[in-house]
C-alpha positions in Angstrom: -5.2 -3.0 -0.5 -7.8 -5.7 -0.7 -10.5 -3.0 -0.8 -9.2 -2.0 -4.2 -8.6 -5.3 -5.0 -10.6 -7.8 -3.5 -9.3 -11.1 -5.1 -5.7 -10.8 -3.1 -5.6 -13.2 -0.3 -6.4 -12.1 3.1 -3.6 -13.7 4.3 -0.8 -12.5 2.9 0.7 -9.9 5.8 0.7 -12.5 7.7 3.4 -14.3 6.1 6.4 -13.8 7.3 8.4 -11.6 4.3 5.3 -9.4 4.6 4.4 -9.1 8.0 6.7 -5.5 8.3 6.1 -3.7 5.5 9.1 -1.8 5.2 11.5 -4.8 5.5 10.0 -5.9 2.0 12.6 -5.7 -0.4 11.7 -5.2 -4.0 8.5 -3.7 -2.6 6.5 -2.7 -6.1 8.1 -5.9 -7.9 6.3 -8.0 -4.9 3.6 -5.7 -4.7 2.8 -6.6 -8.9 3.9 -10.7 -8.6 0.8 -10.6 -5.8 -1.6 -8.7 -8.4 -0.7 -10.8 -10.8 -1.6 -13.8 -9.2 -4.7 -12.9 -8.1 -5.6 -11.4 -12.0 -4.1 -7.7 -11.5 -2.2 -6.3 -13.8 -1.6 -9.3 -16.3 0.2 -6.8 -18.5 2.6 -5.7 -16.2 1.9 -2.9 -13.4 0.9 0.5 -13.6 1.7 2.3 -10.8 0.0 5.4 -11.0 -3.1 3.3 -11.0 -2.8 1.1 -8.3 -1.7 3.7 -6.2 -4.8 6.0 -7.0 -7.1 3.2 -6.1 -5.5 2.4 -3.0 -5.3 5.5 -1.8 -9.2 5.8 -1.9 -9.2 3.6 0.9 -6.2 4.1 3.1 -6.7 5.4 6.5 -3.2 6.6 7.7 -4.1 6.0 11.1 -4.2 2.1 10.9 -1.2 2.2 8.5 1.6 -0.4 9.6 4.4 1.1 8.1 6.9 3.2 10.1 8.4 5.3 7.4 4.7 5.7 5.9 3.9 7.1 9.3 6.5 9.5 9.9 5.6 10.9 6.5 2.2 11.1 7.0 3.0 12.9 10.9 5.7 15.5 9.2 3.4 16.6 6.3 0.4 16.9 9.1 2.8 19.3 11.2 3.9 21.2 7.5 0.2 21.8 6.7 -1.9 23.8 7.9 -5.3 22.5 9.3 -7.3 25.0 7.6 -5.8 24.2 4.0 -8.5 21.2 3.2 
């Protein structure tokens, strides 16, 4: 997330209702009061967006989320290699 948006604070998985990121409840309504503090999204936040410009940088292989990960591992099994 912090390559796409560079002024959130490093240390924010590591506090403690972050750290497991499916345990956060009210994930996109956390996910926007963090944006918003850092100068993201001052109008409120739009999803599409933010999600295209993380995706750009996520590597599903250093992903922390479990549910995230067993999504990523089904659709790898449902697609075939050859269909990039």
């Amino acid at each position: 997330m912090r390559q796409a948006y560079p002024r959130v604070s490093p240390h924010i998985p590591a506090r403690a209702g972050y750290r497991d990121p499916d345990g956060i409840t009210g994930t996109w309504e956390a996910f926007e009061r963090i944006l918003r503090r850092h100068g993201y999204f001052t109008n409120g936040l739009r999803k599409t967006e933010a999600a295209r410009a993380i995706a750009e940088h996520i590597d599903p292989a250093e992903n922390r989320s479990g549910s995230f990960s067993v999504f990523h591992r089904t659709l790898m099994e449902v697609i075939p290699a050859d269909a990039g």
